[in-house]
N, C-alpha and C positions, 0 to 999 in steps of 0.2 A: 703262456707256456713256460714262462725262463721261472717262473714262481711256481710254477709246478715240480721241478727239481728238487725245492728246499723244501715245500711238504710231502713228496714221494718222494719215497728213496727209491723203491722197486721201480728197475725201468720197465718191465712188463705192464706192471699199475698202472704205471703214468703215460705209457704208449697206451693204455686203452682209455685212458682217461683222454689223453689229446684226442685219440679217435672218435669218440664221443663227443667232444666239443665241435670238432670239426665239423662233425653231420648234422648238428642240432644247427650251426649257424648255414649247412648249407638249406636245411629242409625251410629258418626262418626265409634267408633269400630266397628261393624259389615261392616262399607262401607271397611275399611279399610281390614277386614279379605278376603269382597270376594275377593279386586284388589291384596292382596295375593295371593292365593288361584288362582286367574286367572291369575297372574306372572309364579307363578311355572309352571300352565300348561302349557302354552308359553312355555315356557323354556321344558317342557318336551315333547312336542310336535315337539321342533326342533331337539329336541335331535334324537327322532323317527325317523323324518325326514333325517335328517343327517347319521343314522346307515345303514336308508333303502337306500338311495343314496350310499352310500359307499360300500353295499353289493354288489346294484347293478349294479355301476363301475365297479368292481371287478368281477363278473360275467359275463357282458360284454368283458373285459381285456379275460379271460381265455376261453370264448367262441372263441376271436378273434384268438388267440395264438394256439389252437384246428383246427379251421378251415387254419391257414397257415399253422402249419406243416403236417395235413392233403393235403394242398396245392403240399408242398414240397415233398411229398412222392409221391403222382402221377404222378410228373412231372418229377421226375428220375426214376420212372417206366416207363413212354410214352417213354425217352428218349431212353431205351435200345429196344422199337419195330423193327420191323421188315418193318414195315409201316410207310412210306412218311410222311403221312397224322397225322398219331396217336405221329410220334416223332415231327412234327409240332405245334402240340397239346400243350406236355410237354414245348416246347419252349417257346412260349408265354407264358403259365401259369405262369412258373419259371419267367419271366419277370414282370410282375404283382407283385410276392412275391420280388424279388429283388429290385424292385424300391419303394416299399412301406412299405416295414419293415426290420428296420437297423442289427437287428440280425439274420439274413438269409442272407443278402445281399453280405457278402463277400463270404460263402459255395454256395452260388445257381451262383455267379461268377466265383468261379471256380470248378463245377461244367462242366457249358457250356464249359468254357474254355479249358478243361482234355476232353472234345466232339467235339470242334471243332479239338485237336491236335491229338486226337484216330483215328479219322474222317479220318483224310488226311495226316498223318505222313508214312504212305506207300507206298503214291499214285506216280504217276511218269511220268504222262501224266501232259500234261499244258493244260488243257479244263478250264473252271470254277468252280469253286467250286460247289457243288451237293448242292438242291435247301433248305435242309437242315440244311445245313452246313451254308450258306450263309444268313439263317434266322437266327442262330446262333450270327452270326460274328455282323450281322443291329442289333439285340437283345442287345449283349454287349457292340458296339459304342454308342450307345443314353443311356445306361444307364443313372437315376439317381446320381446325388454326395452326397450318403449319406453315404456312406461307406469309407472305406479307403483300398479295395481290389485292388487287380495288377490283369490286364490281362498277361495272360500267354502262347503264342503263339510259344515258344521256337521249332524249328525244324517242326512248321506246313507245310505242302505243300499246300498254298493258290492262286497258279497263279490265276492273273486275276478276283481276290477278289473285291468285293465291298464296299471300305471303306472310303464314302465322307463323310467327315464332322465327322467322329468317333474321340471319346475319347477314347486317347492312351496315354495319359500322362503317363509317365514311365514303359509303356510296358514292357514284354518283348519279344520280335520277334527277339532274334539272333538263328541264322542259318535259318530261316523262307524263305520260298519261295514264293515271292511275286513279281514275277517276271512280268509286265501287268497290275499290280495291279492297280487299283484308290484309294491312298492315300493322298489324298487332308486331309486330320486330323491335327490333334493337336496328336505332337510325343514328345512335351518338357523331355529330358530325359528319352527317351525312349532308349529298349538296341538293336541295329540293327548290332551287330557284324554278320559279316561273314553270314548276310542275302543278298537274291539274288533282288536288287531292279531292273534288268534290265529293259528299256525300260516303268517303274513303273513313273505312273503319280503324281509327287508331287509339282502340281503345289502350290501355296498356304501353300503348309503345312508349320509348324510351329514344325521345326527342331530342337531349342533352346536348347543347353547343351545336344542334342543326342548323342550315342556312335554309329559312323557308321565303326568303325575300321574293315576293310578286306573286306565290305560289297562292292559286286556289284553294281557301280550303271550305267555303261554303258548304253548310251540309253535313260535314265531316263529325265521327264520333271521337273523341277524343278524352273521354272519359279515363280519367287514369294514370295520364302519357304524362311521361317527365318531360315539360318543356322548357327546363334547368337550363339558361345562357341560350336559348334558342334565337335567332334574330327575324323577328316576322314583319321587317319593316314592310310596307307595300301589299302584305298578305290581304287577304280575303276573308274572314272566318264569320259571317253573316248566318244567323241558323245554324252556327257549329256547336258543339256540346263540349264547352269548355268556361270554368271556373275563371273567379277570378283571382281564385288564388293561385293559379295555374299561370294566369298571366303573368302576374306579380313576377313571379320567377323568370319570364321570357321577356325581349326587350325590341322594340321598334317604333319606328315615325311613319304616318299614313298607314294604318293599318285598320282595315272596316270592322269593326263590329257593332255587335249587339248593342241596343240605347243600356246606358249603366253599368256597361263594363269599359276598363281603360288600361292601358299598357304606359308601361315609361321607356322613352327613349333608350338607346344604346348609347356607351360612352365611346367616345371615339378614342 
């Protein structure tokens, strides 16, 4: 304003010239308050945003959580029926929870598992597995890998089981009767002591670093099957359909076979 004096003389001029400066700086500050004034709300509008999203993750999360263990709870109810049809039920259900949420997935595993071995650890007949059980066993082979649970088959009576293509990775089925079985699987380390694999189709299977120590396998097909580090000391494989280049690869002391086939020791 004070250098507006020396290039306006007219004070009329230069009173409308300040008047004009005046308004332009007030209209700047007031533009400037609203884009203020419209920041914050932004900013608090995401805020809102962000809280109500959060809530309602959160709400969702604990609805879902409600609804599986609700899941879980019916389906070890079905499982102790009386009824085919209603423990068929629970089966499936548990399956659904087990393959789609990590923190169930080991319990509702061995769950079925402690069902199929209640199931058929008394039975004594070689028929096939009761149609139950068998839903059981196709249930736990397809499982999901999201877990880090063991099946657990120790001392089941499963002759004549249906188990193509199931994940057994480190099973365990010693003392297990699986005698007929269709074990074409994946058994990498799995425990098959003093199991009855008689006459047990393992064509294909994938043996690798197995314990088959004592374990019957008489019979057995076995065409195929990676017996990679398998240890079959004590085993049985008399009549079984297996190479000797198969053997080469697996290792054990006292082990029966065939006249002109031979196994080398394991190292300790």
């Amino acid at each position: 304003m004070d250098r507006l004096r020396f290039a306006i003389r007219d004070p009329k001029a230069r009173a409308d010239v300040e008047d004009n400066f005046r308004k332009t700086i007030g209209q700047l500050l007031g533009g400037a308050a609203v884009l203020i004034g419209a920041a914050l709300a932004y900013v608090q509008f995401t805020q809102q945003q962000q809280t109500s999203q959060r809530q309602f993750t959160e709400q969702q999360q604990a609805s879902r959580e409600l609804l599986i263990s609700n899941q879980v709870a019916k389906g070890f109810e079905q499982l102790g029926s009386d009824k085919v049809v209603v423990r068929l039920g629970g089966i499936y259900a548990l399956e659904g929870v087990m393959n789609a949420s990590e923190q169930y997935h080991q319990p509702v595993l061995e769950a079925l598992c402690a069902f199929v071995r209640d199931g058929t650890r008394t039975e004594t007949g070689d028929g096939p597995p009761t149609t139950d059980i068998q839903a059981a066993l196709t249930v736990i082979g397809r499982r999901a890998a999201i877990g880090t649970g063991r099946v657990d088959f120790a001392n089941a009576h499963i002759p004549k089981a249906q188990l193509y293509r199931a994940n057994l990775s480190g099973a365990d089925l010693s003392g297990a009767d699986l005698s007929t079985a269709i074990l074409s699987a994946t058994l990498t380390g799995a425990d098959l002591r003093t199991a009855n694999l008689s006459a047990a189709i393992l064509t294909g299977a994938n043996l690798r670093g197995a314990f088959l120590i004592g374990a019957n396998l008489s019979g057995a097909l076995l065409g195929g099957a990676n017996l990679g580090g398998a240890n079959l000391s004590g085993a049985i494989l008399i009549g079984a359909t297996v190479s000797q280049a198969q053997l080469e690869e697996a290792c054990g002391i006292d082990v029966k076979l065939d006249p002109g086939l031979t196994i080398k020791p394991c190292q300790k």
